[in-house]
N, C-alpha and C positions, 0 to 999 in steps of 0.2 A: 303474683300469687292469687290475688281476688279474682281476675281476669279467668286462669285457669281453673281455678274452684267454680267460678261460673258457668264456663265453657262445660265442665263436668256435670254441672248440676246440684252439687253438694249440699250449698246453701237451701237451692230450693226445692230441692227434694226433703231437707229436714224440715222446712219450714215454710208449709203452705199461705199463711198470713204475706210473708215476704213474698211470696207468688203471686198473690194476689194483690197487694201493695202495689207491686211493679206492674203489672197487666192493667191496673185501673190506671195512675201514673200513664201509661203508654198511651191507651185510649181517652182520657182526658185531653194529652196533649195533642193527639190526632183531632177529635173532634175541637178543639180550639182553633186547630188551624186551618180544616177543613171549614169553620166557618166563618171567621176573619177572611178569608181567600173570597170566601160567599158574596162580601161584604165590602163591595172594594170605596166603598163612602172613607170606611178605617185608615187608607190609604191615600187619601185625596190629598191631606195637607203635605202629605212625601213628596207627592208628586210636583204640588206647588211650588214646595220650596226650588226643587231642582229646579224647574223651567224660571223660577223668579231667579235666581244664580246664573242662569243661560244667559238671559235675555235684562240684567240689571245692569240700570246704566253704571259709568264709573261714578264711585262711592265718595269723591269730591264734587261732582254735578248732583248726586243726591241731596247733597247738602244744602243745596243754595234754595234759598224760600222763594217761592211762588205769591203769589197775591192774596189767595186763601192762605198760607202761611203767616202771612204779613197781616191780614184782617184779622185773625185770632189771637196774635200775638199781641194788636192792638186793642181787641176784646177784652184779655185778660191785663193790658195795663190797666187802660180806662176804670175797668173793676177792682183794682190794685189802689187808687189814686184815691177812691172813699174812704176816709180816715175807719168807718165803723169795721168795712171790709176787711182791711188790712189790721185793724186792729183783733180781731178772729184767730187765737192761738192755736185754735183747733184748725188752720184752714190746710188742705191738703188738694195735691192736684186734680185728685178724683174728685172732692169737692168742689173745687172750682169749673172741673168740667162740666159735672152737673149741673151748674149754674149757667152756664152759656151753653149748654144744650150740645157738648160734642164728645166722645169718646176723649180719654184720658190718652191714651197713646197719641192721639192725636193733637190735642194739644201740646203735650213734651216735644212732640218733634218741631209742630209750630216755633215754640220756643228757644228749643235749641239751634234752630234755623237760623231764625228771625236775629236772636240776641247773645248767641254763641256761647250759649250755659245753661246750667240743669235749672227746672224752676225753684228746687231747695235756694239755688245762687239768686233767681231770678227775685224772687219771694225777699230774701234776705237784702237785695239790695235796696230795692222798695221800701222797705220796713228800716235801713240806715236810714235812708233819705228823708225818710219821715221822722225820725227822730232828730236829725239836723235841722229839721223847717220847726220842728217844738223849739229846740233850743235857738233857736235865732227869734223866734216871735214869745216866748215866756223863757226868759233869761233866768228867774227863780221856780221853775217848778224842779218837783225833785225827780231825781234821778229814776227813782223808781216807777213814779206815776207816767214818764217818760218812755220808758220801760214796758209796762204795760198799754200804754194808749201805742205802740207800734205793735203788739200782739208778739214779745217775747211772753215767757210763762218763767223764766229761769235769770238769773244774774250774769251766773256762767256763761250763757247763750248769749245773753245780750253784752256781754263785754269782750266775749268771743268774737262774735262778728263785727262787732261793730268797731275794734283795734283792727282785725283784718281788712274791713275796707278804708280805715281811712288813717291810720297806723298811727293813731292815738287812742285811749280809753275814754270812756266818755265823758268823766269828769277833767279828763285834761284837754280831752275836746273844748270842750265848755270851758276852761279859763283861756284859753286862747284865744275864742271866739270872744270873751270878754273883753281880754286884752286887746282885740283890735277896733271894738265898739268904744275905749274911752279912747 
């Protein structure tokens, strides 16, 4: 029915607005494409993708780390392994890239390469492992100081991961590591 009241004109012969509505609509969309087309920069990253699809090796050889994969992966332990660092609850991997001077994508993929996990994982393992070398050299500090000196912000979080990787809580960590010191 619209289609045919169109075709007749109905609409827009009552209603020059809606005429002109649709005529500016029409020429907007013309001169947008007429200059996008102008423009072929706008289209470059299209292009790339396709020819990176063409010509990408298999997406299990993409995987495997390189030496630059391997040195940055090692850049960002090394700067993991300063207690101040790692204690940094704000650290994020844009941060960290900033700091060793490389694009963030490129770091993550180093990582993922290198140690076969997201840096959230990577980050997080770190941050147990430093709270296990506390509780084995200060058998009495608390829990929460502990907590904090790995750069958790949250209890939740820290008892979160830290049961996930070693499938105890932290204080039952810690009376077991007791129990095997006497």
């Amino acid at each position: 029915l619209i289609a045919i009241d169109l075709a007749g004109g109905g609409f827009l012969k009552k209603s020059p607005p809606l005429l002109f509505s649709i005529i500016t609509l029409i020429a907007l969309l013309a001169f947008s494409i007429l200059g996008a087309l102008g423009r072929p920069s706008l289209f470059e990253h299209l292009y790339n993708l396709k020819v990176e699809a063409e010509f990408r090796p298999d997406s299990q050889a993409n995987n495997i780390p390189d030496a630059a994969d391997a040195e940055l992966a090692e850049q960002a332990l090394q700067f993991l392994k300063e207690p101040a660092n790692l204690a940094d609850e704000s650290l994020t991997i844009t941060r960290l890239a900033r700091k060793l001077g490389v694009p963030a994508r490129q770091l993550s993929k180093a990582i993922n390469r290198v140690h076969q996990c997201s840096f959230s994982d990577f980050l997080n393992d770190r941050r147990i492992q430093r709270c296990q070398e506390i509780m084995q050299e200060n058998k009495d500090r608390s829990l929460l100081d502990i907590m904090l000196d790995a750069g958790y912000a949250t209890k939740s979080n820290f008892y979160k991961q830290f049961s996930k990787r070693t499938g105890l809580t932290p204080a039952a960590y810690r009376s077991k590591l007791n129990q095997y010191v006497e």
